[in-house]
VMD Tcl script that draws the C-alpha trace (Angstrom):
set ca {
  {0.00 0.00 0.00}
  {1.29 3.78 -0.83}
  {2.36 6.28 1.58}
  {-0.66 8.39 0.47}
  {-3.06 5.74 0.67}
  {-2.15 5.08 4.40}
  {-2.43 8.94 4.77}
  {-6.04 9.32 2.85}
  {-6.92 5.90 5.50}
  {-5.66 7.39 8.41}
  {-7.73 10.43 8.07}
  {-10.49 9.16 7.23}
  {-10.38 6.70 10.19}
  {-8.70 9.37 12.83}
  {-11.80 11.93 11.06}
  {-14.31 8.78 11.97}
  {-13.32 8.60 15.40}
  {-12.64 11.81 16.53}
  {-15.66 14.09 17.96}
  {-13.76 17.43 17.30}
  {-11.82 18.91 14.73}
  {-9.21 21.81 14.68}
  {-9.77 23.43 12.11}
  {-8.40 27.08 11.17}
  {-9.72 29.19 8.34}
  {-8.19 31.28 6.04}
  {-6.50 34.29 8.22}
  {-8.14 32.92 11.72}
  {-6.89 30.86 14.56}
  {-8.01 27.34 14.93}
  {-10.91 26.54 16.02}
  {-12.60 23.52 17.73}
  {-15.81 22.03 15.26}
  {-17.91 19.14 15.73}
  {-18.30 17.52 12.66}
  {-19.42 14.04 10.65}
  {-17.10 12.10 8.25}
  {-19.10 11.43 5.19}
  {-18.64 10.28 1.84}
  {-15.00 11.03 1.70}
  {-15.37 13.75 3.65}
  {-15.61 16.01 6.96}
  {-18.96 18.17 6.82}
  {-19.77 20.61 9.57}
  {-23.03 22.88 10.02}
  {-22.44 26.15 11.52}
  {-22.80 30.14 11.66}
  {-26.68 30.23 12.31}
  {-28.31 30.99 16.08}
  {-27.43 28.09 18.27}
  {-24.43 26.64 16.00}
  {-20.65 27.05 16.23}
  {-19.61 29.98 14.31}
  {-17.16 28.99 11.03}
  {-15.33 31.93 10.55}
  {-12.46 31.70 8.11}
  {-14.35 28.89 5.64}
  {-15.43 30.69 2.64}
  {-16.82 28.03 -0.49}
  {-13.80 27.56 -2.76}
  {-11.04 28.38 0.30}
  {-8.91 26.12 1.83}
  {-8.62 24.97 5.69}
  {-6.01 22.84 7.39}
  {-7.52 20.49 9.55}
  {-6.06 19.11 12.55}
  {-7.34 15.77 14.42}
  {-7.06 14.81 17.93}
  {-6.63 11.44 19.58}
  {-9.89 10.84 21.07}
  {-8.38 8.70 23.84}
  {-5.03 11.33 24.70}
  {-6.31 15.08 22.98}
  {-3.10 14.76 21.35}
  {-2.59 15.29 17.50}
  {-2.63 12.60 15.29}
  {-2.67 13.96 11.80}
  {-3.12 17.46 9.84}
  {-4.43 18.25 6.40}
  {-5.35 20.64 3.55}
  {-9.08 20.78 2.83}
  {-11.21 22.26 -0.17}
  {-13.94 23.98 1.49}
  {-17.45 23.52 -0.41}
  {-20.76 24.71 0.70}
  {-23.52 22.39 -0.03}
  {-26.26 23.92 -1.28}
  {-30.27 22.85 0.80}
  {-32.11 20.60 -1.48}
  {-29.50 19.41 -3.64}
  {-28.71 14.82 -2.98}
  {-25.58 16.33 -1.33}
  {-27.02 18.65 1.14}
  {-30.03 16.12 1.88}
  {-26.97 13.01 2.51}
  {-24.93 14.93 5.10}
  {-27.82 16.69 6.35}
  {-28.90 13.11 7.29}
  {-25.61 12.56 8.97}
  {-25.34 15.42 10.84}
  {-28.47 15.75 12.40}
  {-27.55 11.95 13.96}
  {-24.73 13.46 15.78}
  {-26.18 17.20 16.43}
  {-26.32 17.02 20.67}
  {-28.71 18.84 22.47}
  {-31.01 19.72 19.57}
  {-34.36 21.53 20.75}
  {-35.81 21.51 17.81}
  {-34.63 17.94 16.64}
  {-38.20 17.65 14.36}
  {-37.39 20.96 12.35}
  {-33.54 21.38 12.65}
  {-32.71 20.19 8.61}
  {-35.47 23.62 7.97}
  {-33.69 26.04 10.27}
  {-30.58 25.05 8.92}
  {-31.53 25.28 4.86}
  {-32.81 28.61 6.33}
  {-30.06 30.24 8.36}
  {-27.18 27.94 8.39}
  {-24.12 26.67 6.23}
  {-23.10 23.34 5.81}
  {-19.56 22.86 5.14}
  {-17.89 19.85 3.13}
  {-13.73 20.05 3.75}
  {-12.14 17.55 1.27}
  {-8.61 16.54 1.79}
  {-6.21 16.93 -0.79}
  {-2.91 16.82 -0.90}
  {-0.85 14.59 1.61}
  {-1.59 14.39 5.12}
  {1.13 15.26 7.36}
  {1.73 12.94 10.69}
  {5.13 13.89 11.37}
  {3.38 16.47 13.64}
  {5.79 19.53 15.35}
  {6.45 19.06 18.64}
  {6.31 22.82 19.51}
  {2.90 23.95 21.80}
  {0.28 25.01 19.70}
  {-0.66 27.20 22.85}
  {-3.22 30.84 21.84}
  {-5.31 33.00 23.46}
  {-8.60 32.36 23.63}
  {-11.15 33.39 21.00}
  {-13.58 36.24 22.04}
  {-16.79 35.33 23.10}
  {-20.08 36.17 25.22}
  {-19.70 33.54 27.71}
  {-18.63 34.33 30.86}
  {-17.03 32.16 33.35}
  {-16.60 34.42 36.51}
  {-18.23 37.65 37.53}
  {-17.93 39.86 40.51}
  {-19.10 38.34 43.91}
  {-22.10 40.26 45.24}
  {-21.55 42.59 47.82}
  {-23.73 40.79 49.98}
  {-22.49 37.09 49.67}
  {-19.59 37.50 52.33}
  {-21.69 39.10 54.76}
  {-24.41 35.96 54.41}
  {-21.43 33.20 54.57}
  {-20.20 35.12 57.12}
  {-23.07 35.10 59.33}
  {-24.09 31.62 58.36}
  {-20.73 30.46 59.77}
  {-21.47 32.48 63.18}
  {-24.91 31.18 64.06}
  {-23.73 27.75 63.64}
  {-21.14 27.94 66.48}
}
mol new
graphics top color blue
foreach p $ca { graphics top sphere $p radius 0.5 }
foreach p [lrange $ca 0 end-1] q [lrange $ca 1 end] { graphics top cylinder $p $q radius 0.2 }
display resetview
């Protein structure tokens, strides 16, 4: 077997096995996807209210994708994709749309989803091409986080001391 077939099978099955993706857009830092391996392919549905944001993946760019060990988070292999959008209604679209919504977690609106996303989402299809590289840097891929909304810690409330406080006290 070639060198490049063992590279097209190993990211296919690494693709297959792995629930994230790193994948970094053209002129943005990498960024964690959830995704489905399909028909020689990784497809991922994003950038409408209530989906992960795919900033950077424009329809005829390229990505480089980079797959984690599901077991140890560490990096097994990293490739070149062709970005594609699928267009909603076309045997394309309707196939992954199939596959995705199997693996879309915490769906409220599990009956509907494949209409909200035709309506106000993109669906992705990154091709390899090229060679897949394994012989991986050991360097850290350490960055800042990205910017978002969520917040992890706020101020404690003026009060809260005083009511631990005094909590504490009447117990003795």
């Amino acid at each position: 077997m070639t060198t490049q077939r063992l590279g097209q099978a190993l990211v296919e099955e690494s693709a297959k096995k792995s629930g994230l993706l790193w994948v970094r857009g053209d002129g943005v830092p990498a960024r964690a996807l959830w995704h489905v391996w399909h028909e020689g392919a990784v497809h991922v549905v994003g950038d409408g209210p209530g989906e992960q944001p795919l900033p950077g993946l424009a329809d005829g760019g390229t990505a480089e994708v980079t797959v984690r060990s599901k077991d140890k988070g560490g990096r097994l292999v990293q490739w070149t994709a062709s970005v594609r959008r699928l267009e909603p209604g076309t045997p394309a679209w309707d196939a992954a749309v199939a596959e995705l919504r199997g693996k879309r977690l915490n769906a409220t609106d599990a009956e509907s989803m494949a209409e909200r996303w035709a309506r106000e989402c993109r669906v992705l299809r990154l091709e390899p091409r090229g060679a897949a590289v394994t012989e991986l840097s050991d360097g850290p891929l350490d960055a800042a986080p990205l910017p978002s909304p969520a917040v992890t810690r706020r101020p404690v409330p003026a009060a809260l001391p005083k009511l631990l406080l005094g909590r504490r006290g009447r117990r003795r």
